[in-house]
PyMOL Python script that loads the backbone (N, CA, C, O; Angstrom):
from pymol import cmd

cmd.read_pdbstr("""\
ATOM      1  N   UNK A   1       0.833  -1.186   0.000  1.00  0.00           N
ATOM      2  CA  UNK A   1       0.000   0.000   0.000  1.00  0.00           C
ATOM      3  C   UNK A   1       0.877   1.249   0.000  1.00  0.00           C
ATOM      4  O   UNK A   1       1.960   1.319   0.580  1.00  0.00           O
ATOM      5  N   UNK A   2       0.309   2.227  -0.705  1.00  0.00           N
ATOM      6  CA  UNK A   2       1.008   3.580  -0.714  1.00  0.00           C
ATOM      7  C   UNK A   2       1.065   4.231   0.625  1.00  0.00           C
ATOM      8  O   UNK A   2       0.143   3.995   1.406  1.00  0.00           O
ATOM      9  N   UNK A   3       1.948   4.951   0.953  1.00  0.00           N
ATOM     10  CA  UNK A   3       1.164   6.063   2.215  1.00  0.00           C
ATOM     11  C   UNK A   3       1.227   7.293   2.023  1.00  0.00           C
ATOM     12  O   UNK A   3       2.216   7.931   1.665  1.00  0.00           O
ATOM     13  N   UNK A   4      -0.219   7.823   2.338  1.00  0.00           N
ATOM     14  CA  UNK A   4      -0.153   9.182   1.880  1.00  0.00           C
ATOM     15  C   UNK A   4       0.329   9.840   3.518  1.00  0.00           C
ATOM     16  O   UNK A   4       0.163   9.229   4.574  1.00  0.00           O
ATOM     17  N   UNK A   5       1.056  11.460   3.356  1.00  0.00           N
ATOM     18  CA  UNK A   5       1.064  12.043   4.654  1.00  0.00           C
ATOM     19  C   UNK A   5      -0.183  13.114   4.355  1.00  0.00           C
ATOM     20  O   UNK A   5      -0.736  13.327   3.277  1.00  0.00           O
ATOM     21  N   UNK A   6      -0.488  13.814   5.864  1.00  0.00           N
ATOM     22  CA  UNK A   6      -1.481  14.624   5.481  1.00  0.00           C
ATOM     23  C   UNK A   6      -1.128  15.572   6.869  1.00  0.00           C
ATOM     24  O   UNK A   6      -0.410  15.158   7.780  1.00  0.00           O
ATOM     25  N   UNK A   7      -1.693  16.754   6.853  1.00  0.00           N
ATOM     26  CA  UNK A   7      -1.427  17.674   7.548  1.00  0.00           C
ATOM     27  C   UNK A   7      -1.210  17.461   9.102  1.00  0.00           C
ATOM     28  O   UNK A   7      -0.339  18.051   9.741  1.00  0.00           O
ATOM     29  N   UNK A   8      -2.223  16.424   9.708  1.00  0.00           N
ATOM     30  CA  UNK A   8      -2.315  15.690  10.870  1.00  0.00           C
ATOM     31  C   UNK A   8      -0.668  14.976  11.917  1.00  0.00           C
ATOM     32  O   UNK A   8      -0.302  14.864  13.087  1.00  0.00           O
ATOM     33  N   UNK A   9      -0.091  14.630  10.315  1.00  0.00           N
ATOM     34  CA  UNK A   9       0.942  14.318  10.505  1.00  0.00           C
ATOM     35  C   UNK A   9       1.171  12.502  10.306  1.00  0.00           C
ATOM     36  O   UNK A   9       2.218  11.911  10.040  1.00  0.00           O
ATOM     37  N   UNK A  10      -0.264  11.908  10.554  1.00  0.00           N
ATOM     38  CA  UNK A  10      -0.192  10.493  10.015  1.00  0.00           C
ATOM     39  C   UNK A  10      -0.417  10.404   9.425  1.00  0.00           C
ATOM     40  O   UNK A  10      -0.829  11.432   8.889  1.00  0.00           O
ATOM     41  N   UNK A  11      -0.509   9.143   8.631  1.00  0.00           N
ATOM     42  CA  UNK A  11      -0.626   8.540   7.113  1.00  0.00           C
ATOM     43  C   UNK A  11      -1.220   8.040   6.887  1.00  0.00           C
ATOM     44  O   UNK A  11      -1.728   7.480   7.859  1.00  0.00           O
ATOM     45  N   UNK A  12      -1.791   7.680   5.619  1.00  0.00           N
ATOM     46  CA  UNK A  12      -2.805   7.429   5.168  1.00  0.00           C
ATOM     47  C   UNK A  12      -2.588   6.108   3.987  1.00  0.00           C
ATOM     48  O   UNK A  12      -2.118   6.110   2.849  1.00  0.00           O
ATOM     49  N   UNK A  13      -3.146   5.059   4.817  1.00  0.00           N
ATOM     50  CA  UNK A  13      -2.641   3.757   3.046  1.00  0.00           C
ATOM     51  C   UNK A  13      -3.680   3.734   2.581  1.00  0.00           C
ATOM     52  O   UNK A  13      -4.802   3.537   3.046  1.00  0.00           O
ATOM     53  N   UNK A  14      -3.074   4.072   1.021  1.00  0.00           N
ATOM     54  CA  UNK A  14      -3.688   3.563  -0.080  1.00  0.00           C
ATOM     55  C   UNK A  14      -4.523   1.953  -0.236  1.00  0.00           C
ATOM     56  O   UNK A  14      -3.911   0.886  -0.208  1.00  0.00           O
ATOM     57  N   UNK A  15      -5.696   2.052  -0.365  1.00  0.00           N
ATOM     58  CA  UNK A  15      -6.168   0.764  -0.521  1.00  0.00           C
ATOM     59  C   UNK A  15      -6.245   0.375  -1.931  1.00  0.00           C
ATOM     60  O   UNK A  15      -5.491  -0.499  -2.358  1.00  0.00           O
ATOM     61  N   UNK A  16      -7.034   0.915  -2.628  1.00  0.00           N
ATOM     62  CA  UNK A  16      -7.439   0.852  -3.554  1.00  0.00           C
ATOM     63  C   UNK A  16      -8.028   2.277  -4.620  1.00  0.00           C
ATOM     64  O   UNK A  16      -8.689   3.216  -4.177  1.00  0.00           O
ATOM     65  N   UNK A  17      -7.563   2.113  -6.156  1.00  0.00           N
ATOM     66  CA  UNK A  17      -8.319   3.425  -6.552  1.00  0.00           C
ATOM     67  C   UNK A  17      -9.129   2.569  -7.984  1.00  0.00           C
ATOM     68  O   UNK A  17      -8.730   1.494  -8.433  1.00  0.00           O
ATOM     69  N   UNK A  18     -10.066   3.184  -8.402  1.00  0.00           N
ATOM     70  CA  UNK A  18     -10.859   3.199  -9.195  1.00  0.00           C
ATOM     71  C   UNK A  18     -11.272   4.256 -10.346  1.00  0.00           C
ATOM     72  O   UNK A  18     -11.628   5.386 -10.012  1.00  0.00           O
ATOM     73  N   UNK A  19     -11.228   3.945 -11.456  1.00  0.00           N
ATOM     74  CA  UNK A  19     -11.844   5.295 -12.137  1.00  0.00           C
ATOM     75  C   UNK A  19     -12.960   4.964 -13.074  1.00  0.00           C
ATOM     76  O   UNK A  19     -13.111   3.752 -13.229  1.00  0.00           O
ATOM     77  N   UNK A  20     -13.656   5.617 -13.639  1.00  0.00           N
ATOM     78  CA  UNK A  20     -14.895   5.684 -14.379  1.00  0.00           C
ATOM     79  C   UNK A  20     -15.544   7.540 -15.457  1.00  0.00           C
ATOM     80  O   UNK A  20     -15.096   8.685 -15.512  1.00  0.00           O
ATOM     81  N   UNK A  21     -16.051   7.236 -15.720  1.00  0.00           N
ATOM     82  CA  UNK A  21     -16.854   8.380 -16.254  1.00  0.00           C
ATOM     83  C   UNK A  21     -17.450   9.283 -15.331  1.00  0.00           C
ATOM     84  O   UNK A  21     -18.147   8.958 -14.369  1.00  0.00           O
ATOM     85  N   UNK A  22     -17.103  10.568 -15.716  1.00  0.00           N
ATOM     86  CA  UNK A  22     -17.330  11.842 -14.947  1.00  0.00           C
ATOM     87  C   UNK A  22     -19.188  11.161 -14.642  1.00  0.00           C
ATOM     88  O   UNK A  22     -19.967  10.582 -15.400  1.00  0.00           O
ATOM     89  N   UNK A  23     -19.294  11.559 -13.312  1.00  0.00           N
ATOM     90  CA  UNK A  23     -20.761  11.853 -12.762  1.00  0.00           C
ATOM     91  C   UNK A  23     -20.816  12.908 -11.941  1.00  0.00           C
ATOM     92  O   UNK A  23     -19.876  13.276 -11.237  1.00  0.00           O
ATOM     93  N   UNK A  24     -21.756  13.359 -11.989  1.00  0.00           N
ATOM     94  CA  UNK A  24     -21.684  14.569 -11.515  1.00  0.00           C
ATOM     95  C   UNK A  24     -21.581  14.848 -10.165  1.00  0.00           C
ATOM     96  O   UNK A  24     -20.729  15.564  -9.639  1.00  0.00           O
ATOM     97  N   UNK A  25     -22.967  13.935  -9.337  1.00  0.00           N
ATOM     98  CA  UNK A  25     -22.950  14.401  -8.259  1.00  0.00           C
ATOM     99  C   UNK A  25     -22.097  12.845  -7.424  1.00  0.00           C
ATOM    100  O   UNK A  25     -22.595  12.499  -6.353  1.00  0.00           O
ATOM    101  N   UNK A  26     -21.263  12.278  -7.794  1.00  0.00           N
ATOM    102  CA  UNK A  26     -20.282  11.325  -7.524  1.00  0.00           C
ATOM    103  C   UNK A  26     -19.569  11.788  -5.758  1.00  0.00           C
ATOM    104  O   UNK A  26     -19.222  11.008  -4.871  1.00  0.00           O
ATOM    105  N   UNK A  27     -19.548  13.422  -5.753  1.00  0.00           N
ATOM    106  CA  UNK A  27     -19.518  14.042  -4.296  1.00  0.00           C
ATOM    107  C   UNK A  27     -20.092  13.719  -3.581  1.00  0.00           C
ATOM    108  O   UNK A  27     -19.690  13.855  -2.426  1.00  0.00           O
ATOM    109  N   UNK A  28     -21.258  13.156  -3.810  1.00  0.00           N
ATOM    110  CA  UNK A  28     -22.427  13.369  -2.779  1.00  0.00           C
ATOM    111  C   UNK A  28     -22.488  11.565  -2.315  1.00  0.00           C
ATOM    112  O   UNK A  28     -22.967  11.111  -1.276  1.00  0.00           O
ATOM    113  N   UNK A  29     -21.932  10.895  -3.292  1.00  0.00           N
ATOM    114  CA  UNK A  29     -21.713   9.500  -2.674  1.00  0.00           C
ATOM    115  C   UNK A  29     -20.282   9.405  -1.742  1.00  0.00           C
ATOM    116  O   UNK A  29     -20.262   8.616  -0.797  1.00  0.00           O
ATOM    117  N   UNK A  30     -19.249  10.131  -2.011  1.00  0.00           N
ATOM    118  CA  UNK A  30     -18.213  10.090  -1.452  1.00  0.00           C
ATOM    119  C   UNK A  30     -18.622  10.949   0.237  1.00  0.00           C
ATOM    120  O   UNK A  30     -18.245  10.449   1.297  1.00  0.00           O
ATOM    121  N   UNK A  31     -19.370  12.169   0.178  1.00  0.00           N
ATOM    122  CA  UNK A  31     -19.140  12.056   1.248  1.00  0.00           C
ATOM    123  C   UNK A  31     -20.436  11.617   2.253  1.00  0.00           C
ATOM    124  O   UNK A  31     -20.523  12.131   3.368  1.00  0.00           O
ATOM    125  N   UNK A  32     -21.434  10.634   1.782  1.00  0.00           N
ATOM    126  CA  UNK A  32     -21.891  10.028   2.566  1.00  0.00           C
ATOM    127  C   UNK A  32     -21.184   8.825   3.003  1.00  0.00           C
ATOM    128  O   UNK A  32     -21.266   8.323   4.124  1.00  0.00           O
ATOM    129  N   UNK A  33     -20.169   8.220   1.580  1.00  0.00           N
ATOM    130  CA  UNK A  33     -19.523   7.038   2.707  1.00  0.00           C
ATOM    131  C   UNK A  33     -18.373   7.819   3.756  1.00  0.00           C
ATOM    132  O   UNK A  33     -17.886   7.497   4.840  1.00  0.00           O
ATOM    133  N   UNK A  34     -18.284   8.459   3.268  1.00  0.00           N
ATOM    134  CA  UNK A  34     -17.362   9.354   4.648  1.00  0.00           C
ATOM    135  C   UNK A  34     -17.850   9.630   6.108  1.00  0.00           C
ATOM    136  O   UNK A  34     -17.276   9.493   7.188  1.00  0.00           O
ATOM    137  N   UNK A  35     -19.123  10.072   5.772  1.00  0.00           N
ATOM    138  CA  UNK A  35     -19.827  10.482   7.088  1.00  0.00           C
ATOM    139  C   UNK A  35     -20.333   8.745   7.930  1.00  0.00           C
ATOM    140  O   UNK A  35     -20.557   8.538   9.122  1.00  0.00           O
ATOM    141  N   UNK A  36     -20.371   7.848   6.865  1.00  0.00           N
ATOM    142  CA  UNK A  36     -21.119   6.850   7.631  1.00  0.00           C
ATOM    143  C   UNK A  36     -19.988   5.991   7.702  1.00  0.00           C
ATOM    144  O   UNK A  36     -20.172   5.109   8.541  1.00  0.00           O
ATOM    145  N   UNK A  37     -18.777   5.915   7.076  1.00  0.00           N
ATOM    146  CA  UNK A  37     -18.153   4.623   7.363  1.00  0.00           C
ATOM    147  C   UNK A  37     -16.792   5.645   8.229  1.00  0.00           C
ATOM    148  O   UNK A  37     -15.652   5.183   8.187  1.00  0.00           O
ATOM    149  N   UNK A  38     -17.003   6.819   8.870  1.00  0.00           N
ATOM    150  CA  UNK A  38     -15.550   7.126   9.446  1.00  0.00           C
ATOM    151  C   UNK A  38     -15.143   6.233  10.894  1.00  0.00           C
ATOM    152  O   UNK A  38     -14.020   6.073  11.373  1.00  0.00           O
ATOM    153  N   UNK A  39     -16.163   5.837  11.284  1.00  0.00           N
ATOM    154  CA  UNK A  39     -15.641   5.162  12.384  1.00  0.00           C
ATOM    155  C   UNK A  39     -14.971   3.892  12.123  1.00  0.00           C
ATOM    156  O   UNK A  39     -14.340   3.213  12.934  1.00  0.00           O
ATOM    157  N   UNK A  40     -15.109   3.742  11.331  1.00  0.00           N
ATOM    158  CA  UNK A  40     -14.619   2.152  10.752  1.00  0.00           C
ATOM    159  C   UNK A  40     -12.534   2.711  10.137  1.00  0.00           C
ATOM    160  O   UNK A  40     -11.514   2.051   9.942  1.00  0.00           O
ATOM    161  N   UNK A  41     -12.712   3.489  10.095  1.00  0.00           N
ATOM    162  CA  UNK A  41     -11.319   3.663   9.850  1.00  0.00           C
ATOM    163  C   UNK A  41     -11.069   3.680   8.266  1.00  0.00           C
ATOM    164  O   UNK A  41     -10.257   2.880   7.800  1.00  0.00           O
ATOM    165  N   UNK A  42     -11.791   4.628   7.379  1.00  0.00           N
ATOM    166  CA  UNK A  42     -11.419   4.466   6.080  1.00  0.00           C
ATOM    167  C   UNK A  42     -11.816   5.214   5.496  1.00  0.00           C
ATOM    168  O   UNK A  42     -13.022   4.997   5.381  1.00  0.00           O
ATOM    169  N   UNK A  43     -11.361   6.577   4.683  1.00  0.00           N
ATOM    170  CA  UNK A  43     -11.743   7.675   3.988  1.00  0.00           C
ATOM    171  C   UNK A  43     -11.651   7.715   3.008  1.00  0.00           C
ATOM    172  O   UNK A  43     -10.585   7.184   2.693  1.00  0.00           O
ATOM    173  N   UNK A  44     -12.438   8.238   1.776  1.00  0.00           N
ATOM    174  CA  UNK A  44     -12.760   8.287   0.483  1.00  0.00           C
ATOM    175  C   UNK A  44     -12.406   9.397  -0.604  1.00  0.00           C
ATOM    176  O   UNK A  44     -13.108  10.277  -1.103  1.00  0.00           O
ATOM    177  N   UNK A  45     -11.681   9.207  -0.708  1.00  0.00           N
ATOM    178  CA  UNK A  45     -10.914  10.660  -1.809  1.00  0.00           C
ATOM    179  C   UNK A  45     -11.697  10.384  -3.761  1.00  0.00           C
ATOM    180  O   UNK A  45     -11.893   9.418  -4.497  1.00  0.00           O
ATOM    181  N   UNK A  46     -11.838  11.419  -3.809  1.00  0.00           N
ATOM    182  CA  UNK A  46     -12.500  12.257  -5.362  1.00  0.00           C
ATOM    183  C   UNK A  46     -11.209  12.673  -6.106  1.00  0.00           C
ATOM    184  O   UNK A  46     -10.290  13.263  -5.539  1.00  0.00           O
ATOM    185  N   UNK A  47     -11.203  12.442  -6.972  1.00  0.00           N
ATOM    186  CA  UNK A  47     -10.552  13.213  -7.996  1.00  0.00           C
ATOM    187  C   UNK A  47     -11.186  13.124  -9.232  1.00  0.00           C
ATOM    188  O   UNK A  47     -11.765  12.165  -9.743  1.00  0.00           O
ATOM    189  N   UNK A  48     -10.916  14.769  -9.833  1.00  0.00           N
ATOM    190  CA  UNK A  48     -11.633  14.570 -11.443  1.00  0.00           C
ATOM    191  C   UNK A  48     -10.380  15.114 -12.572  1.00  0.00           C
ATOM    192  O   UNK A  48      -9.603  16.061 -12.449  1.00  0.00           O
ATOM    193  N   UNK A  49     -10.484  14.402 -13.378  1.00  0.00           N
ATOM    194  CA  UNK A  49      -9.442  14.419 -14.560  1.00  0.00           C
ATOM    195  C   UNK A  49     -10.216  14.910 -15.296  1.00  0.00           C
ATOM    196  O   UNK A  49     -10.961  14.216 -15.988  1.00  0.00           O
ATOM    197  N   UNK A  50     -10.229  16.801 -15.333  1.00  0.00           N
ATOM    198  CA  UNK A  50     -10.829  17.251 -16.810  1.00  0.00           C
ATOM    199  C   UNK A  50     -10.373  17.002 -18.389  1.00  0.00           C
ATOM    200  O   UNK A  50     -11.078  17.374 -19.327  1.00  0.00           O
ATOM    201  N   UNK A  51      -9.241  16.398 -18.538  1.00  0.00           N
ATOM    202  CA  UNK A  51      -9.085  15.998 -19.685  1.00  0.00           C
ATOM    203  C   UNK A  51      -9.521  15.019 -20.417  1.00  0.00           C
ATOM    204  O   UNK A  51      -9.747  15.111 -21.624  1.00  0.00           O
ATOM    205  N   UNK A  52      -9.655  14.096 -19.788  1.00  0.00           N
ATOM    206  CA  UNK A  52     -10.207  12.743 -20.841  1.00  0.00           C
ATOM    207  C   UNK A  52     -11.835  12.742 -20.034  1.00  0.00           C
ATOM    208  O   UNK A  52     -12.726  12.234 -20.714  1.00  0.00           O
ATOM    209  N   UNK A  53     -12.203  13.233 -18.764  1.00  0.00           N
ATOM    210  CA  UNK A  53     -13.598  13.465 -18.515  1.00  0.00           C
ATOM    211  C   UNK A  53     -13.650  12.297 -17.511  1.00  0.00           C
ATOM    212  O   UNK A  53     -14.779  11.808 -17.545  1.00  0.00           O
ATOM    213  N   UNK A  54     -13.011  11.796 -16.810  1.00  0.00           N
ATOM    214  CA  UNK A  54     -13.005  10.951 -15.636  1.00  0.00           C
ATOM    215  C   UNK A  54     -12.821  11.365 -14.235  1.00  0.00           C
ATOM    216  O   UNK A  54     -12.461  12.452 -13.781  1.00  0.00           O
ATOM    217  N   UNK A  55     -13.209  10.044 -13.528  1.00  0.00           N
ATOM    218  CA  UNK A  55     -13.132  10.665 -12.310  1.00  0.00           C
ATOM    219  C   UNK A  55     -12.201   9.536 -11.279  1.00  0.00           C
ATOM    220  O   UNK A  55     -11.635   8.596 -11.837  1.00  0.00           O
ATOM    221  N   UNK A  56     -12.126   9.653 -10.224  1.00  0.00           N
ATOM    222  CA  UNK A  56     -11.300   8.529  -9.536  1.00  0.00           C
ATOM    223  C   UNK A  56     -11.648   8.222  -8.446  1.00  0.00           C
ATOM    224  O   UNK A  56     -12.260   9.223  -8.072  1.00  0.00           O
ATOM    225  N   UNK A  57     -11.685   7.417  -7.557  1.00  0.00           N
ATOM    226  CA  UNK A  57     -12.374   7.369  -6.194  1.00  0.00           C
ATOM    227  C   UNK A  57     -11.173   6.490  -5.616  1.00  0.00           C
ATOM    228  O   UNK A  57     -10.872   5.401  -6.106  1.00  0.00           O
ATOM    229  N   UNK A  58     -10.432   7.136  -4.392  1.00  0.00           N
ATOM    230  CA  UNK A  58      -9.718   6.326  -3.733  1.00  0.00           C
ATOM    231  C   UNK A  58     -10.307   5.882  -2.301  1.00  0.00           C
ATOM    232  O   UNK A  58     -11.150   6.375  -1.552  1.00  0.00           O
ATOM    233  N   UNK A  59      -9.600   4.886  -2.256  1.00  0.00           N
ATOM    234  CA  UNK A  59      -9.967   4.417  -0.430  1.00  0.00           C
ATOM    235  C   UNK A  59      -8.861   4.316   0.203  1.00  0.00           C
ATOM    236  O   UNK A  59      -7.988   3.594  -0.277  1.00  0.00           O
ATOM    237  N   UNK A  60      -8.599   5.107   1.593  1.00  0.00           N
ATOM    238  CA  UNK A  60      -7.664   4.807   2.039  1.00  0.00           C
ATOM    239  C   UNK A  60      -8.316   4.475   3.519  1.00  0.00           C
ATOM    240  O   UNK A  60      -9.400   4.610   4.088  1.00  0.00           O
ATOM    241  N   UNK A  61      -6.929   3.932   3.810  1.00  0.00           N
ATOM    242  CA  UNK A  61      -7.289   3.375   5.548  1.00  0.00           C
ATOM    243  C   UNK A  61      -6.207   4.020   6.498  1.00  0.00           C
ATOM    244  O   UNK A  61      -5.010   3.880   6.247  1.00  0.00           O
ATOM    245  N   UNK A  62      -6.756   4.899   7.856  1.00  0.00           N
ATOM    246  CA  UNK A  62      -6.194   5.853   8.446  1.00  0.00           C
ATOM    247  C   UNK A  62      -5.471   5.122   9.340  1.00  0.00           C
ATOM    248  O   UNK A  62      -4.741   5.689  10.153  1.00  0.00           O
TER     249      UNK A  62
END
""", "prot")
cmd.dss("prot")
cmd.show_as("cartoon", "prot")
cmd.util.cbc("prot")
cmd.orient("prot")
């Protein structure tokens, strides 16, 4: 697994990433699994690639 650092000062492994076709409101799934799965130890990162029109969804585990 990768590790990301983040301002906190701990790290963050990479679980897994995924990509697909731009959706729009793709936010609004990311941060409900955020709000409902944070106790479980695992946060959900967005990214959008305006060039080819994709998007990415990572999972990491804190």
């Amino acid at each position: 697994m990768k590790e990301i650092k983040h301002s906190g000062g701990a790290g963050l492994d990479l679980i897994a990433v995924r990509s697909f076709k731009t959706y729009d409101d793709m936010y609004k799934v990311v941060d409900f699994l955020n709000k409902t799965l944070k106790d479980k130890g695992v946060i959900f990162g967005l990214t959008k690639n305006k060039l080819n029109e994709t998007m990415s969804i990572s999972i990491y585990e804190i």
